[in-house]
C-alpha positions as CSV (number, residue, x, y, z in Angstrom):
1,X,58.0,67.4,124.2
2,X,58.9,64.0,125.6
3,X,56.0,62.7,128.3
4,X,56.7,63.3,131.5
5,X,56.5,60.2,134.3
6,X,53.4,59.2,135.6
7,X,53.3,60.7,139.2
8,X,52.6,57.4,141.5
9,X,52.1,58.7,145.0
10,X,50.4,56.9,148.1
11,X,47.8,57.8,149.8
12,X,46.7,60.9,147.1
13,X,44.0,60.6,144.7
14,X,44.4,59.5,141.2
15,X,41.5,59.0,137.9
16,X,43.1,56.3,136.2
17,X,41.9,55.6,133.0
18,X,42.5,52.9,130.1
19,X,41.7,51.7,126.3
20,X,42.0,48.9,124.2
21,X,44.5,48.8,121.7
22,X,43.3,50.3,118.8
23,X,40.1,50.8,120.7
24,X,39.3,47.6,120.8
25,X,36.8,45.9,123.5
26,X,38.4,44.7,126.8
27,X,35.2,43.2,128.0
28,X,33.7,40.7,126.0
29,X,31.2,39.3,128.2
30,X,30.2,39.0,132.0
31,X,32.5,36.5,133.0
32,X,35.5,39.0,131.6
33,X,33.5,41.9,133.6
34,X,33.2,39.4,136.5
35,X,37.0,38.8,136.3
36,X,38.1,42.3,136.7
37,X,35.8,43.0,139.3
38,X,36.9,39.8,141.0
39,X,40.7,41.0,140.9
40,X,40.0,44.4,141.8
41,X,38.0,43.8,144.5
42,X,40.9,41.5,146.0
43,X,44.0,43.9,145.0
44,X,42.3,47.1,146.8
45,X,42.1,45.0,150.1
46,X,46.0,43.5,149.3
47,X,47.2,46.7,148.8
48,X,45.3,49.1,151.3
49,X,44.1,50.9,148.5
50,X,40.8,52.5,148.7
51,X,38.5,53.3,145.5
52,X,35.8,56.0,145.4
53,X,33.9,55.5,141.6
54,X,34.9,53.0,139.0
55,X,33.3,51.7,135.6
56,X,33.6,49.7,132.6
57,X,33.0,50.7,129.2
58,X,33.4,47.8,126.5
59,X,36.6,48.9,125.4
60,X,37.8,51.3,128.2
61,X,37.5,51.8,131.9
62,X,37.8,54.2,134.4
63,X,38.7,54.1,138.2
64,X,39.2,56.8,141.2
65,X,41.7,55.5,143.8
66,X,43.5,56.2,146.5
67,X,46.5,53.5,146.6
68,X,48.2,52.3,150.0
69,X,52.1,52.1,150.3
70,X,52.9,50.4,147.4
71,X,51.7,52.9,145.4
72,X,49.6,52.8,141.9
73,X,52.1,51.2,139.9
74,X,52.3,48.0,142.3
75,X,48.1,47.5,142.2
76,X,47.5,48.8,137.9
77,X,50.8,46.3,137.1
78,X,49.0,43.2,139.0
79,X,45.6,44.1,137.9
80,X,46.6,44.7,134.0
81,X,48.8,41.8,133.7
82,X,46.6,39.3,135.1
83,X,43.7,40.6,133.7
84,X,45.3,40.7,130.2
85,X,46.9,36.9,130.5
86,X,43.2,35.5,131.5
87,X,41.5,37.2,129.1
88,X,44.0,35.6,126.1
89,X,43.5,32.1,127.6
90,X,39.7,32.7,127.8
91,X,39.7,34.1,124.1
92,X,42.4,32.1,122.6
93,X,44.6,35.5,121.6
94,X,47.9,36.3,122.1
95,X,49.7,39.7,122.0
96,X,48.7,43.4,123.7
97,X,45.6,44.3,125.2
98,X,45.8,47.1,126.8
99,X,46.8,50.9,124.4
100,X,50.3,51.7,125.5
101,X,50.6,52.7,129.2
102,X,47.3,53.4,131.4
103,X,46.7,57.2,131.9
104,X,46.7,58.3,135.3
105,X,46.0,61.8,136.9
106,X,47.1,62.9,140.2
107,X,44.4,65.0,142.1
108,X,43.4,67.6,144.4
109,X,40.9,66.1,146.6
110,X,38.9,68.8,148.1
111,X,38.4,70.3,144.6
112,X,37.9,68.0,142.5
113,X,36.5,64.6,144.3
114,X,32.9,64.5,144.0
115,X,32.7,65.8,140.3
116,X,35.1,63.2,139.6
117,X,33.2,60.6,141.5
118,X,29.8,61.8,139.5
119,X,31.7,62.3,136.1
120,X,32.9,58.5,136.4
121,X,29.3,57.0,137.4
122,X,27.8,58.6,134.5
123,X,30.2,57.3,132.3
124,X,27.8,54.5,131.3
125,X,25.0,56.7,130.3
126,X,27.3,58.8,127.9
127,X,28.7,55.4,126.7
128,X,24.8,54.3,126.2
129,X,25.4,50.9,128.5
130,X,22.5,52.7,130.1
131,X,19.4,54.3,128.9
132,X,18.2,55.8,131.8
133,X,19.8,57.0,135.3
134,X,16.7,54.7,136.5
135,X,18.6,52.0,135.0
136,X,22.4,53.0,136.2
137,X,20.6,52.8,139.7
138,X,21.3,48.7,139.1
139,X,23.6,48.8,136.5
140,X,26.5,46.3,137.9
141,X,29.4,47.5,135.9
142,X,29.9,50.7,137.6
143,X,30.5,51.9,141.4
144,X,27.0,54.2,141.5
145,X,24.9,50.9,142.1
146,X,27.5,49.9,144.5
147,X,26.8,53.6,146.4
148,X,23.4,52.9,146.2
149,X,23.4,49.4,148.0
150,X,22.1,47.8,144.5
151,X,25.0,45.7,143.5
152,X,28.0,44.3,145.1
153,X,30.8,45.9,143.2
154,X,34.5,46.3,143.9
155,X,34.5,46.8,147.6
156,X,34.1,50.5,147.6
157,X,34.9,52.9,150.4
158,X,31.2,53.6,150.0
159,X,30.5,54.7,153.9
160,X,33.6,57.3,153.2
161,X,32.0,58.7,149.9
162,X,28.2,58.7,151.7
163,X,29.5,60.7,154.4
164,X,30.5,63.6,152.0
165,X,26.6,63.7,151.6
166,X,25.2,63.4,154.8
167,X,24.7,61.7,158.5
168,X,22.6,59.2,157.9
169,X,22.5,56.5,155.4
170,X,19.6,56.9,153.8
171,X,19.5,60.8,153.5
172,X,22.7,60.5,152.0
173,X,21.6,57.7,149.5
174,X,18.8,60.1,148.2
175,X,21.5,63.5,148.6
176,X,24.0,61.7,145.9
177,X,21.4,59.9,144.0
178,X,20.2,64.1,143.1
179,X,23.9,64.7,142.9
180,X,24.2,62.7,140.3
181,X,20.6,63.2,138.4
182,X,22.0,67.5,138.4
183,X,25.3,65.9,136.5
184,X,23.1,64.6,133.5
185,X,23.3,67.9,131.5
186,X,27.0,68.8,132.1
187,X,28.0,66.7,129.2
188,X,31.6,65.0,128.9
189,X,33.1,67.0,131.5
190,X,36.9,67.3,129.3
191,X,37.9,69.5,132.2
192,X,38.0,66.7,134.5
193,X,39.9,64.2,132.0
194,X,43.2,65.6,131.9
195,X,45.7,67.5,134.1
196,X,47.9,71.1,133.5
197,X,45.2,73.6,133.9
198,X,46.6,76.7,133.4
199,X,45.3,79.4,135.4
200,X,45.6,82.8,135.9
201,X,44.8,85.4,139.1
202,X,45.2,88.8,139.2
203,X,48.1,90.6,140.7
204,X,49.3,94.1,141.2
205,X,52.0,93.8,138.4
206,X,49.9,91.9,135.9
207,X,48.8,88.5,135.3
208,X,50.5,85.4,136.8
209,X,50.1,82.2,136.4
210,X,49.7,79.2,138.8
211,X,51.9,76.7,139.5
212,X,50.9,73.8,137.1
213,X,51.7,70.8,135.8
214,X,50.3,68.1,132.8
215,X,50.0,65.7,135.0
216,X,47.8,67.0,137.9
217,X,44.4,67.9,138.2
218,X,44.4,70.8,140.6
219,X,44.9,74.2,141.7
220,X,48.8,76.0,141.6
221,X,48.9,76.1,145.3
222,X,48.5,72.1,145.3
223,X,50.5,72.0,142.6
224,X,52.7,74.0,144.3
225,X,53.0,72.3,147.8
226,X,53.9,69.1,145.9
227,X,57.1,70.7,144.0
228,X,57.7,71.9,147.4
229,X,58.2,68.8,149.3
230,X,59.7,66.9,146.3
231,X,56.9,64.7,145.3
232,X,56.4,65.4,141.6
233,X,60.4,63.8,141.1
234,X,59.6,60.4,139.8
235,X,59.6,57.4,142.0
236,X,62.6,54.0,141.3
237,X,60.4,51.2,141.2
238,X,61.2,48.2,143.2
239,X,62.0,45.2,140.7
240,X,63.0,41.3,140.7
241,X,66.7,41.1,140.0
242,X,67.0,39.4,136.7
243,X,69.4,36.4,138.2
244,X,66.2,35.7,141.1
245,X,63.7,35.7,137.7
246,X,66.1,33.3,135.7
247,X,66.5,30.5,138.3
248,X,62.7,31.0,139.1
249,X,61.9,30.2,135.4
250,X,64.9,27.3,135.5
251,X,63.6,25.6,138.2
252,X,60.2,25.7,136.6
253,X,61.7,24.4,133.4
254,X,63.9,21.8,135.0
255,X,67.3,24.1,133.7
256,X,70.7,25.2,134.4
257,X,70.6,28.4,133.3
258,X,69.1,30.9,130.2
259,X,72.1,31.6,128.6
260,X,72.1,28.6,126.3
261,X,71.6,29.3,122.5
262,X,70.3,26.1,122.0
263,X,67.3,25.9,120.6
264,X,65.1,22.6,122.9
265,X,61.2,23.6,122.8
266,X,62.0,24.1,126.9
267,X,64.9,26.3,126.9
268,X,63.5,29.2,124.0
269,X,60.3,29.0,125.7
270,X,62.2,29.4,128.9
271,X,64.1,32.3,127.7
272,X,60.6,33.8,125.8
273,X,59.1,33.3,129.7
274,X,62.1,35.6,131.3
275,X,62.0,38.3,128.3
276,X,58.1,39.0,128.8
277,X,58.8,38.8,132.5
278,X,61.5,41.1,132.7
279,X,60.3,43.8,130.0
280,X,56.5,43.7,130.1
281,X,55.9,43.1,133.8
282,X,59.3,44.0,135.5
283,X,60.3,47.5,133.4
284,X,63.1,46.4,132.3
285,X,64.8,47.7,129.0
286,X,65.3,45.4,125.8
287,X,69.0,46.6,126.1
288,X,69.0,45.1,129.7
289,X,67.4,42.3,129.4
290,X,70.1,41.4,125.7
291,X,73.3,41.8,127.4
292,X,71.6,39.7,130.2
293,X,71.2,36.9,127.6
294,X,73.8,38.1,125.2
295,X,71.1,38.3,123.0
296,X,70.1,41.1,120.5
297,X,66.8,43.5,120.8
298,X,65.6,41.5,117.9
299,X,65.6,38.6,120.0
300,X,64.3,40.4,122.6
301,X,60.8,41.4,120.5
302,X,60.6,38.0,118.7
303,X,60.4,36.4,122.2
304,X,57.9,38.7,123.9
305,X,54.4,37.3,122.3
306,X,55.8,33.9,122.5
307,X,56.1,34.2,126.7
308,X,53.1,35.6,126.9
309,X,51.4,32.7,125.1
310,X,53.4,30.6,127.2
311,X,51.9,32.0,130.3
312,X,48.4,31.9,129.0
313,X,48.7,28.6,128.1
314,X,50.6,26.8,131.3
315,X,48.6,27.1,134.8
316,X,52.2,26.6,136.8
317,X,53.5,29.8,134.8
318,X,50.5,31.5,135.4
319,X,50.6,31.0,138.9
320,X,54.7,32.0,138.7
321,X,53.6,35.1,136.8
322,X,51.1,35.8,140.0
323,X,53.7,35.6,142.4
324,X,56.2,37.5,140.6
325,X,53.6,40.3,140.7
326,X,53.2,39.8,144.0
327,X,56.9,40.9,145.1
């Protein structure tokens, strides 16, 4: 069965969660830890977006948001991209670093947000980052030392999640801090990873099943209210038209246009610069982006490491890539 769209819609909770390719590590070090952090912290206050639990695992991450207008898309595109370009130049790689698409799940928030919030926060300990929860209490990767006024963090909507726990700040400190010590024998939680949870109830002809869907994380009659109001169709996303990103790139390469098959050092890196633009960061099709050119899909795939090395290598393209984003 072909996979459905992601569901991206504001203002509603959604676990995102992403890996490596291949499982590889994403986080090398500190500073790359530092860097994420960094660009998190500042997309969540670009974007209105507010984030309950987060952590970093060396080749995978987690985060619980809530994104503003934009929507999810707007803040993982910015984050991933310029994470992933950064991290190249810091490394001296080229190519993918993230596994396919990032998985996201859409969820019910009365249900389902403080499990999630302590299933995320443990994530270290079953990762062994941590040994102890006495050393997650100050474990900077994650949003539980953030909770716990320990560590800086990401800028989380830490007075929102303390108030689920109690009045006063310190009584609610010590109330989560034994929320989280009773999650230490639940285990991995795969209940809380994944969305479609078919259930049944009880009615006078027989069992029925609830409303459900693979990509939610709650109960039918959520599940149901969203069908309802039409917000499980997928969303158009807003992109750059592709003659705005070809005289962007021109004027950056001192050119006329891209549809020159000549083969200058400028004009194929030029054209390698729109292709990764357009595909990786804007959506659009090989197909698309071809008869654009008049170019084939071979073309298209050829030129898509070489504009990303490009970017990573240029600090004008990288800040042309940031803006882009930024539409």
């Amino acid at each position: 069965m072909p996979r459905q769209p992601r569901l991206d819609i504001p203002d509603l909770l959604h676990h995102v969660m992403v890996r490596g390719i291949e499982r590889r590590v994403i986080f090398m070090d500190n500073t790359d830890r530092n860097d994420f952090v960094d660009r998190l912290r500042r997309l969540l206050s670009e974007t209105g977006s507010s984030c309950y639990a987060w952590a970093l695992i060396p080749n995978h991450f987690h985060l619980l948001l809530r994104p503003g207008a934009k929507g999810l898309s707007h803040l993982m595109r910015r984050l991933l991209t310029g994470y992933a370009v950064a991290f190249n130049r810091r490394h001296t790689r080229s190519g993918h670093l993230f596994q396919n698409r990032y998985k996201s799940i859409l969820c019910e928030e009365d249900a389902y947000l403080l499990e999630l919030i302590r299933y995320l926060h443990l994530n270290p300990l079953r990762a062994d980052q941590c040994a102890t929860l006495q050393e997650l209490d100050n474990f900077p990767w994650s949003g539980h030392a953030e909770i716990l006024g320990n560590q800086p963090g990401v800028g989380l909507a830490v007075e929102e999640v303390l108030s689920l726990f109690g009045r006063r700040q310190g009584t609610a400190r010590k109330a989560y801090r034994q929320f989280i010590a009773e999650g230490l024998a639940m285990g991995k939680r795969p209940d809380l990873t994944g969305g479609g949870l078919l259930r049944s109830r009880q009615g006078g002809g027989g069992t029925e099943f609830e409303d459900s869907d693979e990509r939610i994380l709650g109960g039918g009659d959520f599940v149901a209210r969203l069908r309802q109001d039409g917000r499980l169709e997928p969303q158009s996303q807003k992109k750059v038209e592709l003659s705005t990103l070809e005289q962007t790139i021109c004027a950056h390469y001192d050119l006329p246009h891209l549809r020159n098959r000549g083969r200058q050092n400028n004009a194929s890196q030029a054209r390698a610069v729109f292709c990764y633009c357009a595909v990786a960061l804007q959506g659009y099709s090989g197909a698309e982006v071809g008869r654009y050119l008049n170019i084939g899909k071979a073309s298209i795939s050829r030129a898509l490491p070489k504009g990303e090395t490009a970017i990573g290598s240029d600090d004008g393209l990288f800040r042309l890539v940031d803006k882009l984003l930024k539409q």
